[in-house]
BALUMMI-243838 format. One line per 5 residues: number of its first residue (from 1); their letters; for each residue y, z, x of N, C-alpha, C, O. Coordinates in pm, whole numbers, plus 32768, in hexadecimal, padded with zeros to 4 digits. Layout:
BEGIN
NUM	a	Y/Z/X/Y/Z/X/Y/Z/X/Y/Z/X; ...
This chain:
BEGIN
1	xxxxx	837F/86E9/87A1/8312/86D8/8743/8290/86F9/878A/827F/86D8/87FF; 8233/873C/8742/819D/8792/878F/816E/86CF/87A7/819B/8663/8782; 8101/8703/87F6/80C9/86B6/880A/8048/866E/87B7/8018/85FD/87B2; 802E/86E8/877D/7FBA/86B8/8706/7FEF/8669/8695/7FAC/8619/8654; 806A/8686/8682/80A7/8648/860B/80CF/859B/8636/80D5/8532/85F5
6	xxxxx	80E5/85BE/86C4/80FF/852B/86F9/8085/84EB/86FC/808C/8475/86D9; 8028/850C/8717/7F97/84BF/86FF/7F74/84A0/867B/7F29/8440/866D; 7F92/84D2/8628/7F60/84DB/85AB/7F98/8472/8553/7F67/843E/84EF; 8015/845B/8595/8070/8403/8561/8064/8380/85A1/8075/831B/855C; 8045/8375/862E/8023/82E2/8654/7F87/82C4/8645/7F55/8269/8687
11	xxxxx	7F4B/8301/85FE/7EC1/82D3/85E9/7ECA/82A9/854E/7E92/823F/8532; 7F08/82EF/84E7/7F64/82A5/8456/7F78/8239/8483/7F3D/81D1/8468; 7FF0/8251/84EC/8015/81BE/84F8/7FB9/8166/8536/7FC8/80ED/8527; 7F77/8186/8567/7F08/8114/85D5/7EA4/80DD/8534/7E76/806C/8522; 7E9B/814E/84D6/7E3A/811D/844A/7E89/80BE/83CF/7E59/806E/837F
16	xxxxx	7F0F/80EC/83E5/7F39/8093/838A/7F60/7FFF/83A6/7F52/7FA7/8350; 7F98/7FE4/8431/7FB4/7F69/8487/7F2F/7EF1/8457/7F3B/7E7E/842C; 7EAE/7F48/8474/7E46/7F12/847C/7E0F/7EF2/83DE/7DD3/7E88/83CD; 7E22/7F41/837A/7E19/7F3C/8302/7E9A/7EB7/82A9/7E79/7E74/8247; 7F1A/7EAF/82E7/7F34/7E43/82CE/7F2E/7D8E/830E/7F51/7D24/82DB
21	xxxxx	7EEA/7DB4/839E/7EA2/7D38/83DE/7E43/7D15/8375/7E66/7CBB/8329; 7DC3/7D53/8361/7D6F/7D5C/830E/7D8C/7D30/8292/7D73/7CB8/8288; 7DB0/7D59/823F/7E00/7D19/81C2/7E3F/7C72/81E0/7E08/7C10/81AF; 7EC0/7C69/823D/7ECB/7BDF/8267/7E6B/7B89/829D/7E83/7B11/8291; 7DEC/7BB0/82E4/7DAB/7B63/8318/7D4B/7B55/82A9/7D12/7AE8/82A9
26	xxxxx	7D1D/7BC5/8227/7CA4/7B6D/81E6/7D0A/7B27/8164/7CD7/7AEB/8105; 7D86/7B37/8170/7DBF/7AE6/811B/7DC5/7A3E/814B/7D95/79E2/8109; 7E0C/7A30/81D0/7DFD/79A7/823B/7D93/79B0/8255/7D59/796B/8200; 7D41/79E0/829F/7CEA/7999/82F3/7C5E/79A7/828D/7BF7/796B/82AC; 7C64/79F1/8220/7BBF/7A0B/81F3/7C11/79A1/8171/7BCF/79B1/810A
31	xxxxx	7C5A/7964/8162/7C9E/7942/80B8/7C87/797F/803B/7C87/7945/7FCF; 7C75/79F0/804D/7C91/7A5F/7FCD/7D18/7A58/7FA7/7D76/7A6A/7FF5; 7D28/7A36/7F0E/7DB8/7A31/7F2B/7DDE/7AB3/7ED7/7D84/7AD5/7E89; 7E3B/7AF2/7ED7/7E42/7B89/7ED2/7EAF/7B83/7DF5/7EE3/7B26/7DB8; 7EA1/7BEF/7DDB/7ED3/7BEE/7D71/7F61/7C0F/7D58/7F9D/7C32/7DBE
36	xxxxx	7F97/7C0E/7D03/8005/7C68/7D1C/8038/7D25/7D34/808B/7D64/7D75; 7FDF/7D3B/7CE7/7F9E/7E25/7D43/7F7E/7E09/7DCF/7F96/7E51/7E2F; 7F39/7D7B/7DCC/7F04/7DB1/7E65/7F85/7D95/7EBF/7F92/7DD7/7F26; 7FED/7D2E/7E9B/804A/7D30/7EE8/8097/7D7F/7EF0/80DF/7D8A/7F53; 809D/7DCB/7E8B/80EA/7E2A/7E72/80B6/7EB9/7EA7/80F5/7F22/7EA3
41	xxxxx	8044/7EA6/7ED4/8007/7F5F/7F0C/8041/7F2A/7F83/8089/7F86/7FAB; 804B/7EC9/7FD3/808B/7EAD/804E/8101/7F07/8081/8104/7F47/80EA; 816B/7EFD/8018/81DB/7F2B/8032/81FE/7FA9/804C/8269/7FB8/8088; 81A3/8036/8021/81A0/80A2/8054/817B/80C2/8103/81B0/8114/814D; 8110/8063/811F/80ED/804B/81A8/8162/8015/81DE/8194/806A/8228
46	xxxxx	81B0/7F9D/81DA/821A/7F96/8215/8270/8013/822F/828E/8042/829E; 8292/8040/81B8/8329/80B2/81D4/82D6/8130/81E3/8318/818B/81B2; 825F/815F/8211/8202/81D3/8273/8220/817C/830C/8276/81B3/8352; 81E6/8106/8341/820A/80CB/83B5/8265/810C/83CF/8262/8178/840A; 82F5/80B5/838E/8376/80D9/839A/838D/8174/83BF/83C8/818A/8429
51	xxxxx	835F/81EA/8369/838A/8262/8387/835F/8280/83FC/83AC/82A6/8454; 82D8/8271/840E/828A/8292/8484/82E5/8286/8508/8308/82E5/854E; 82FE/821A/8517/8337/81DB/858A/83BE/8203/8589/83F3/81FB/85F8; 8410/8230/8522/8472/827E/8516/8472/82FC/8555/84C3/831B/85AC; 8407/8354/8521/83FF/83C9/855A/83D4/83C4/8605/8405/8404/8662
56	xxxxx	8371/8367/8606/8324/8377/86AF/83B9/8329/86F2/83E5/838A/8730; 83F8/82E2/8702/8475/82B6/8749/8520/831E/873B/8579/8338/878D; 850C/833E/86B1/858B/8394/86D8/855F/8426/86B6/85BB/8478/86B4; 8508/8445/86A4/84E4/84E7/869F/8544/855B/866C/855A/85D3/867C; 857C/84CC/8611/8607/8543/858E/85AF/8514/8511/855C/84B9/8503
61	xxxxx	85F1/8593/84A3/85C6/8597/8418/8520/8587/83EA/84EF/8551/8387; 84DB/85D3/8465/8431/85E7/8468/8402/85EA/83B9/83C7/85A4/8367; 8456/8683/83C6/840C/86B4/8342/8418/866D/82B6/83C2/8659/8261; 84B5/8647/82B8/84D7/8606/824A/849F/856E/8248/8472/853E/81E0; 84A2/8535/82A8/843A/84DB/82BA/8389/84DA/828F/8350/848D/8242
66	xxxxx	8353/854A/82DD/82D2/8576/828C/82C8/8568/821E/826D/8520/81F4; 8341/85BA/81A6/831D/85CE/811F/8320/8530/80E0/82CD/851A/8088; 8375/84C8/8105/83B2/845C/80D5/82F8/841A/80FD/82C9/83D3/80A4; 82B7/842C/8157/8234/83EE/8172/81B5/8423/8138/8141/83FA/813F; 81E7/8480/8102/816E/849D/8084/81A6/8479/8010/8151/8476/7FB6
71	xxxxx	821E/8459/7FE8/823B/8448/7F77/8215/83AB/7F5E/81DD/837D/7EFA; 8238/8377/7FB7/820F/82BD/7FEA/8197/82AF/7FC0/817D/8278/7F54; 8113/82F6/8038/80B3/8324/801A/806C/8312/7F83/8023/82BC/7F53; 80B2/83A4/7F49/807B/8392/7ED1/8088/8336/7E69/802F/8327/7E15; 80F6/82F3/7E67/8128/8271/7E15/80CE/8242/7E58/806B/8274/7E21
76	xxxxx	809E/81F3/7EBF/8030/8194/7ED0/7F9A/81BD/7EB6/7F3E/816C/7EBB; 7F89/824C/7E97/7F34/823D/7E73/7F1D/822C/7DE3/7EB5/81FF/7DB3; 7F9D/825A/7D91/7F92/8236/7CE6/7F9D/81CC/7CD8/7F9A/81BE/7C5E; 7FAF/813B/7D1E/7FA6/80B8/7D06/7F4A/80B4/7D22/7F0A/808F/7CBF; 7EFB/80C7/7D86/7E53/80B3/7DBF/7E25/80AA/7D51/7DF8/8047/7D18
81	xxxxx	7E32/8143/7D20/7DDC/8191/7CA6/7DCF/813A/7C1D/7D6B/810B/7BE5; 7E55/8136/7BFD/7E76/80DB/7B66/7E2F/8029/7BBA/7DC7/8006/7B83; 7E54/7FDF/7C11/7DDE/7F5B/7C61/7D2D/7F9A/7C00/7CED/7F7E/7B9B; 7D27/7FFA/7C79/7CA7/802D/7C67/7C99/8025/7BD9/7C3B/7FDB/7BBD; 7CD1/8052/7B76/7CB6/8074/7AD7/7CC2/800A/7AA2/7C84/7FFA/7A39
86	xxxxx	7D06/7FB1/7ACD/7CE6/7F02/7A7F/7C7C/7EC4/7ABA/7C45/7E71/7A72; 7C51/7ED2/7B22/7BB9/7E96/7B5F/7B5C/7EC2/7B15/7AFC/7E7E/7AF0; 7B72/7F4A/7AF6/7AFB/7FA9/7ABF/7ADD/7F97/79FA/7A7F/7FB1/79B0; 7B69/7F5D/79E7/7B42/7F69/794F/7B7C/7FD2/790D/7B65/7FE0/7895; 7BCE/802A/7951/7BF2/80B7/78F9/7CB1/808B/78F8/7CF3/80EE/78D9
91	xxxxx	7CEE/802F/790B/7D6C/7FF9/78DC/7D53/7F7E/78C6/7CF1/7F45/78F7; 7DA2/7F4A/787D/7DB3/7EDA/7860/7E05/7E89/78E0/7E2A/7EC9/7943; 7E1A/7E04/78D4/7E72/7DC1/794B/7F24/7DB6/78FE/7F37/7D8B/788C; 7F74/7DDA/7943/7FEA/7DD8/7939/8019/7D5E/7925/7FD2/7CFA/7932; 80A9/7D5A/78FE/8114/7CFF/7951/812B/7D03/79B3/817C/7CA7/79B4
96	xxxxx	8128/7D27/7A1A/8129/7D63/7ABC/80CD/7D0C/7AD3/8105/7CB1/7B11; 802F/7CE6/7ABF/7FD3/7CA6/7ACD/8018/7C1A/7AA9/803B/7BCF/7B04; 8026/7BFE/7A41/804B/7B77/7A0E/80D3/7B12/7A2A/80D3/7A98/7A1A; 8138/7B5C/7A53/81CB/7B4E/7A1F/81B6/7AF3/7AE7/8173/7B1B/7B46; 8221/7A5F/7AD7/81F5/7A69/7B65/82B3/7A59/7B78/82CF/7A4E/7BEF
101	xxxxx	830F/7A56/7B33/83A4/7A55/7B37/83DB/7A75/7AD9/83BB/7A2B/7A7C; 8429/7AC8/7ABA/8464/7AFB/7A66/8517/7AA6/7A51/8567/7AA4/79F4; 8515/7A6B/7ADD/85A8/7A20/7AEB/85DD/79E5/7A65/8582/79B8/7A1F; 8651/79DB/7A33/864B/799F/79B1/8695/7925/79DD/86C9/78DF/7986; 86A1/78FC/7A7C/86ED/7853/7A73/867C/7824/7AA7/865E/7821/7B1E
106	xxxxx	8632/77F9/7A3D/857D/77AF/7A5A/85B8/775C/7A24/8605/777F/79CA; 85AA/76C3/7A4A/85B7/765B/79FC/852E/762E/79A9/84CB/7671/79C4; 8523/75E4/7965/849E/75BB/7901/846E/7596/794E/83FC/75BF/7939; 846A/7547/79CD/8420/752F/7A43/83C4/758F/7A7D/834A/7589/7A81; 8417/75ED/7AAA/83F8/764B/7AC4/837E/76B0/7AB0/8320/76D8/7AF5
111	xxxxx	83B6/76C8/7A1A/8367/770D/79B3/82CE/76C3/79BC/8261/76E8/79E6; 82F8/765C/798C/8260/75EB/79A0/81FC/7618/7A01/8192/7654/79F0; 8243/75E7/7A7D/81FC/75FE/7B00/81AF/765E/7B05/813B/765D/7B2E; 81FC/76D1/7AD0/81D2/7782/7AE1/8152/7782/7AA7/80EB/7797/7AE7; 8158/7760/79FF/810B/7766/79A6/8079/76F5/79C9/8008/7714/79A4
116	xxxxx	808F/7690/7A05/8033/7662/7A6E/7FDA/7694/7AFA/7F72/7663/7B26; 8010/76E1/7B1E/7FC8/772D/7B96/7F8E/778A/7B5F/7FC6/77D9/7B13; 7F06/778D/7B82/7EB1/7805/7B78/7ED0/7891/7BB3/7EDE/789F/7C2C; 7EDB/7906/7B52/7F15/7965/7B7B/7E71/79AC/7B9F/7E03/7995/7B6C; 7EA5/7A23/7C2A/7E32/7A67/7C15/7E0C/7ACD/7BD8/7E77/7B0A/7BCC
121	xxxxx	7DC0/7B0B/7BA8/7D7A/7B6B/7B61/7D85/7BD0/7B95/7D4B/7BCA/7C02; 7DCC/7C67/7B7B/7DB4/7CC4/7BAD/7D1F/7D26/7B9A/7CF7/7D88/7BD8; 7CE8/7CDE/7B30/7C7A/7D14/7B3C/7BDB/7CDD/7B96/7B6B/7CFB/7BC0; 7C25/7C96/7B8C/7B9E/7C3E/7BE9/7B94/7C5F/7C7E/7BE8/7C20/7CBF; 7B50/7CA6/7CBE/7B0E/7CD2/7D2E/7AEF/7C4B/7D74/7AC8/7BE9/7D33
126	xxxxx	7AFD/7C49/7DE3/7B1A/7BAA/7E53/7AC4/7BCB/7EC9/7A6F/7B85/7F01; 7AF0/7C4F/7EE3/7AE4/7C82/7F78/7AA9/7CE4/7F6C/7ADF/7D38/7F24; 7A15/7D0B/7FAF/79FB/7DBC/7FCB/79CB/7DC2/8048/79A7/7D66/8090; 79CE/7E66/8066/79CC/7E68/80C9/795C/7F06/80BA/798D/7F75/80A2; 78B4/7EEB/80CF/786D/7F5F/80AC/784F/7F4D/803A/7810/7FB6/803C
131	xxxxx	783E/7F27/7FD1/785F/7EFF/7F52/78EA/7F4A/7EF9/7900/7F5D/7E81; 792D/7F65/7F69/79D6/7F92/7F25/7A35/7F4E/7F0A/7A56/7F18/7F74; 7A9D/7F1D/7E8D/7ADA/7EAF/7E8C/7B45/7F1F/7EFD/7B2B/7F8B/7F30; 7BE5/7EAD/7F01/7C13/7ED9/7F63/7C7D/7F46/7F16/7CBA/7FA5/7F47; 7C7C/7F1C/7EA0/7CC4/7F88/7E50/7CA1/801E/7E58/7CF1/807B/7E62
136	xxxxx	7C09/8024/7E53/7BC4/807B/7E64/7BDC/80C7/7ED0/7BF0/8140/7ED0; 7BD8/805B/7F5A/7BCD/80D8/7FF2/7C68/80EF/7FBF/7C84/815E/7F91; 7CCE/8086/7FC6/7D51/80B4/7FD3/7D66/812F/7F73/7DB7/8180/7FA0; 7D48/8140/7F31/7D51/81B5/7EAB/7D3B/8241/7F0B/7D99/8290/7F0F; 7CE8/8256/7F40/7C9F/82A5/7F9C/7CD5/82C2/8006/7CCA/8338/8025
141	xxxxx	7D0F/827F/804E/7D54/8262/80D2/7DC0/8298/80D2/7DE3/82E3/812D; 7E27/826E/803E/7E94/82A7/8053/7EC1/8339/8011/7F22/8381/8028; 7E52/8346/7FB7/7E53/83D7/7FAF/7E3E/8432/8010/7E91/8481/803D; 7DA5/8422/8039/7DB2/845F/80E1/7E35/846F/813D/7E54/84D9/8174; 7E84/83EF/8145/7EF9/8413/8182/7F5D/844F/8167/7FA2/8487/81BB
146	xxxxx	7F80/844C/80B3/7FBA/84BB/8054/7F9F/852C/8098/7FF5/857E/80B8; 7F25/8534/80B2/7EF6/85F2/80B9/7F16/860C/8179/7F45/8678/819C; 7EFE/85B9/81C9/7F3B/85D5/8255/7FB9/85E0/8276/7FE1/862D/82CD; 801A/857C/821F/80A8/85B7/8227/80BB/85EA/81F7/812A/860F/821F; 809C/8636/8180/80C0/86B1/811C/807C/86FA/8193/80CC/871D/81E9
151	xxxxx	8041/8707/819E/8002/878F/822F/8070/87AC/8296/80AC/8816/82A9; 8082/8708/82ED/80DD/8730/8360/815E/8753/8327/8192/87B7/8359; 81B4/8704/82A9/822A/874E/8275/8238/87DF/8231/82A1/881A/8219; 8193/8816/820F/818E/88B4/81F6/81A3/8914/82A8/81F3/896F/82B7; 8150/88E4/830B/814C/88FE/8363/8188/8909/83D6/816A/894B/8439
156	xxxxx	81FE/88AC/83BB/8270/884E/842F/82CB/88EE/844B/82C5/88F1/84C6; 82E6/891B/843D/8322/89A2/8467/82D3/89F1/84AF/82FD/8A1C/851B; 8251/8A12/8480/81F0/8A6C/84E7/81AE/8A0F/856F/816C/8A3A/85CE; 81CC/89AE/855C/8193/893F/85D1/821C/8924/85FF/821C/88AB/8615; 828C/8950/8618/830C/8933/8621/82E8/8961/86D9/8343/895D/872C
């Protein structure tokens, strides 16, 4: 693997590591408590980690790997986006927003409890950062990274 591509890829990874500290720490340590999109933009950052460290340790299935990290990529950024569009007023809030178990062995207890806890708002902005909610940078962020692994997986043969 070139060497630029290896840089390129542990500095992703050095941004995303740090992008989910960040998230856990202003969730714990600032008590923002996060919504359900926002937990959910998480999970593309996990399985990018995952590839990353896939590719930089066993240095098989680069390319096909690449494409699978823009595709990740871009799914996190259409959750960002649709986050972003319920903050903004141009969607409405889902069931995704609202729904907090779908399990159907809830006992009436249960149910109670649920229907007792304050759910959070996906539209309600908690946290900014610049005056950007976080939906916002993340929206941004992971498109950008859409477009660097769509680059290195267009490129991964001539940088071969």
């Amino acid at each position: 693997m070139k060497k630029n591509i290896n840089n390129t890829l542990l500095l992703i990874l050095s941004l995303l590591i740090l992008s989910i500290f960040s998230a856990y720490f202003i969730e714990y340590g600032l008590g923002h408590k996060p919504c359900k999109l926002c937990l959910y933009q998480r999970y593309p950052y996990f399985l990018s980690v995952s590839l990353i460290l896939s590719i930089l340790l066993t240095k098989k299935y680069i390319k096909v790997s690449l494409l699978f990290l823009s595709i990740i990529s871009l799914t996190g950024s259409v959750i960002a986006f649709y986050h972003f569009g319920i903050e903004q007023g141009f969607f409405n809030e889902s069931l995704v927003c609202e729904v907090k178990n779908l399990d159907q062995n809830l006992s009436k207890e249960d149910l109670l409890k649920q229907l007792g806890e304050s759910t959070i708002s996906c539209k309600n902005v908690t946290f900014q950062v610049f005056g950007l909610s976080l939906a916002t940078i993340n929206t941004i962020f992971s498109f950008a990274l859409f477009g660097i692994f769509l680059k290195l997986f267009r490129n991964y043969e001539i940088n071969k």
